[in-house]
N, C-alpha and C positions, 0 to 999 in steps of 0.2 A: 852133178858136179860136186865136189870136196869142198875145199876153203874158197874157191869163187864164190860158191852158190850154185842154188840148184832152179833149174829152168822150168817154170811150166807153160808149155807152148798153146796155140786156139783151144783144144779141147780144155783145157783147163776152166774155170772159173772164178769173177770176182764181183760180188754183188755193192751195188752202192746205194745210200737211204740217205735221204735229208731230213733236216727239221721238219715236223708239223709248223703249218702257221701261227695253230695258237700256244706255241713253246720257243717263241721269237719274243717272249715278254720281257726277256733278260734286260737290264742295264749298261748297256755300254759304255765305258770309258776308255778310250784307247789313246797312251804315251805317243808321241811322233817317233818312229825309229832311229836314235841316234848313235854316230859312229863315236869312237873312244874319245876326238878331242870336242862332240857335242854339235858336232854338224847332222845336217840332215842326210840321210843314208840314201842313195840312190840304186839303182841296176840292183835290186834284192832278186835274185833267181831261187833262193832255198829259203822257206820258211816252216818254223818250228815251231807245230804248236801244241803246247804242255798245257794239260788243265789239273789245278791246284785246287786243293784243300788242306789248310793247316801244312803247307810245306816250307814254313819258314826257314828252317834247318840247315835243310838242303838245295833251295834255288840259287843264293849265291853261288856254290862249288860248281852248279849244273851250268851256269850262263858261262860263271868262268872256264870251266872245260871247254865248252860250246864255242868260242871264239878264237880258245887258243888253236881247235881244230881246223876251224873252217875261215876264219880271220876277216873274209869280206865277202860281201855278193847273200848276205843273209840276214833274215830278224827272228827276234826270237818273241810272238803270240802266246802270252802268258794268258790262260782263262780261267777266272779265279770266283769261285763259288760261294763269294761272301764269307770266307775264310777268317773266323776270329781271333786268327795270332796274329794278324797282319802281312800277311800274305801280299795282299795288293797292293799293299802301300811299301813294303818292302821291293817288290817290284818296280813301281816308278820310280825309286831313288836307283836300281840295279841301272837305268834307262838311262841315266846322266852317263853313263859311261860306256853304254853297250846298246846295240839296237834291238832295244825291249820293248815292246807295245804290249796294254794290258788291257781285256776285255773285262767289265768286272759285271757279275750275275747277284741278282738278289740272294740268293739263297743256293741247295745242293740239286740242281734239276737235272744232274745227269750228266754220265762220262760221257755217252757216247755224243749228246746234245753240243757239249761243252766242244769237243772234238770238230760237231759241224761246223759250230758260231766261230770256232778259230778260223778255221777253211773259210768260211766267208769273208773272217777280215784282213785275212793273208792276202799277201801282193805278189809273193813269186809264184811263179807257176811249178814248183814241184811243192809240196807239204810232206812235211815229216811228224808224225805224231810220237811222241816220247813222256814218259812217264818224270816226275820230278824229284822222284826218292834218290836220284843214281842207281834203282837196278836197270838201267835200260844204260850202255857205254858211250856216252856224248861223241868218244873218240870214232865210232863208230856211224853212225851220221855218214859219216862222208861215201864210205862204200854203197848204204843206200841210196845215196845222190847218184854217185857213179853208174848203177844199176837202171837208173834213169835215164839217164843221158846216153847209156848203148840202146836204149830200147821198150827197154818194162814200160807198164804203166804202171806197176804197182810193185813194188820191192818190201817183201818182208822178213822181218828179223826175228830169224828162225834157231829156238834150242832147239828143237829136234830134226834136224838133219844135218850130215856129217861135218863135225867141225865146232855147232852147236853145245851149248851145256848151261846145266844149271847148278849152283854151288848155294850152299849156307841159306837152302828154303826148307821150312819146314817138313816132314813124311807127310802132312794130313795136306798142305796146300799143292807137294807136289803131285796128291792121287787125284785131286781135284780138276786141277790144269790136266792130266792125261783123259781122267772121264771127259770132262769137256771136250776136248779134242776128240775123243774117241766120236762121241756123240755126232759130234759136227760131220764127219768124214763118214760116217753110218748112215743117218737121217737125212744128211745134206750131199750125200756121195760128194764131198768138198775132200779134191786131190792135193791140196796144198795141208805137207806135214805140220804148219803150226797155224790152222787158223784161229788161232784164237789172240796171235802176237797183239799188246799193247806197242808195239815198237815194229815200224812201219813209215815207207814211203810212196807218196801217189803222184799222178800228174792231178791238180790243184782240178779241172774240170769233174772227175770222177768223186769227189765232195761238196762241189756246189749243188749237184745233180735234185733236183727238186722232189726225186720222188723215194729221197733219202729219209727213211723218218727216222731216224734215230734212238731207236728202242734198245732198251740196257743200257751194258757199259762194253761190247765189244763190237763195236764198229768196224772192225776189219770185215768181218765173218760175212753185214750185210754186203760192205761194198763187194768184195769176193763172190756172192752170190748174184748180185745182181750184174758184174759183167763179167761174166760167162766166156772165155772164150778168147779174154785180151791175154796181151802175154803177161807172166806173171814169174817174177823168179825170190827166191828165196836164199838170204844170204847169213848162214851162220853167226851167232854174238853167244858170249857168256853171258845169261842172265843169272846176278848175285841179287841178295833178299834186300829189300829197302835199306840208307843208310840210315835215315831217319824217321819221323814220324809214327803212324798207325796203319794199317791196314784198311781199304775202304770198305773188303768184302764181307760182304753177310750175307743173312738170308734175304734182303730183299733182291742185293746182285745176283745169287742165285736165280731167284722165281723170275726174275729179267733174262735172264739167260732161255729160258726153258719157254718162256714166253715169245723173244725171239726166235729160237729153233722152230716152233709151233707155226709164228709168221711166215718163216723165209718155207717152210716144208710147206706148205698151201698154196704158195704161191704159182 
């Protein structure tokens, strides 16, 4: 499909990993979800959860888009990696006004971990996982919901298939993003064009999934992998370069990358 989205039906695949037990050592603190005039937010059906480092920046602009979109029936699962610009705490004051909950982690233990511990502390039953720079389009959010609610279990937001794009990333990070991919869809014979999207929605049991372990920082690729077969469709977004911050990738996300591929191919 074009600007719908593109369907991938039973033969398809989408694998899901949860936390190890002993990577549940994290520190939780989580704000109560509250609505704009400070009530407590009820009937939450969509929950968003962004895992932060140093994205002080950019999380106001993201919560604010994020509400103007979607306005009620959602909370926004901030998980925050012991962020020393104030990340977390910048978050709980974001909470007085918005239905913000914030999980907060000793230290940097991982996207894709950070990713699980939201899923667990989320309350609606679809999750949407999104990055906090703004290259991932808040406005956008809602068509992955949509893609939900006709069906999918899994909706991913996809540059590369029609409609899809990427603007203003560097040549060296876009060859990187295609190797990846390539790799996944060669070793993983994985038919979904972006598996590698940080930007993505699930039905909330396909993250609980215990036998999720969370290796790396791209979590889609396990859940993808491990169910096999649900429906899965893919729905075009412009992904533009962070507006703020640093970059998280290096060579260790790499060797996590290659490390997971090695996982899910043995399997």
């Amino acid at each position: 499909m074009g600007g719908a989205g593109e369907t991938r039906g039973a033969d398809s695949a989408v694998p899901v990993t949860q936390p190890e037990p002993g990577r549940r050592e994290a520190v939780e603190r989580s704000t109560p979800a509250l609505g704009v005039a400070g009530e407590l937010q009820v009937g939450v059906e969509v929950s968003v959860v962004v895992p932060t480092y140093n994205e002080r920046d950019t999380l106001p602009e993201l919560v604010g888009r994020l509400h103007r979109s979607l306005g009620s029936g959602y909370e926004v699962v901030v998980v925050d990696d012991g962020s020393p610009d104030g990340t977390a705490e910048l978050a709980e004051e974001l909470s007085r006004r918005y239905p913000v909950r914030v999980v907060r982690r000793p230290g940097k233990l991982g996207l894709a971990t950070a990713v699980l511990e939201g899923a667990h502390a989320a309350r609606g039953r679809f999750v949407v996982v999104m990055d906090a720079d703004l290259s991932h389009p808040p406005e956008d959010v809602g068509r992955l919901v949509d893609a939900l609610r006709c069906g999918a279990e899994v909706a991913v937001g996809s540059r590369y298939v029609r409609g899809g794009e990427v603007r203003a990333w560097p040549l060296r990070r876009r060859v990187m993003s295609r190797v990846a991919v390539w790799m996944a869809r060669v070793w993983l014979k994985e038919r979904v064009r972006d598996p590698v999207s940080g930007f993505f929605a699930v039905r909330k049991e396909l993250l609980v999934d215990p036998s999720l372990r969370g290796l790396g920082y791209k979590i889609l690729l396990e859940v993808l992998a491990q169910n096999r077969g649900r429906p899965v469709v893919e729905v075009p977004y412009v992904f533009t370069d962070r507006a703020g911050g640093r970059s998280k990738l290096g060579p260790q996300e790499v060797w996590d990358y290659l490390r997971l591929l090695w996982h899910l191919r043995r399997r």
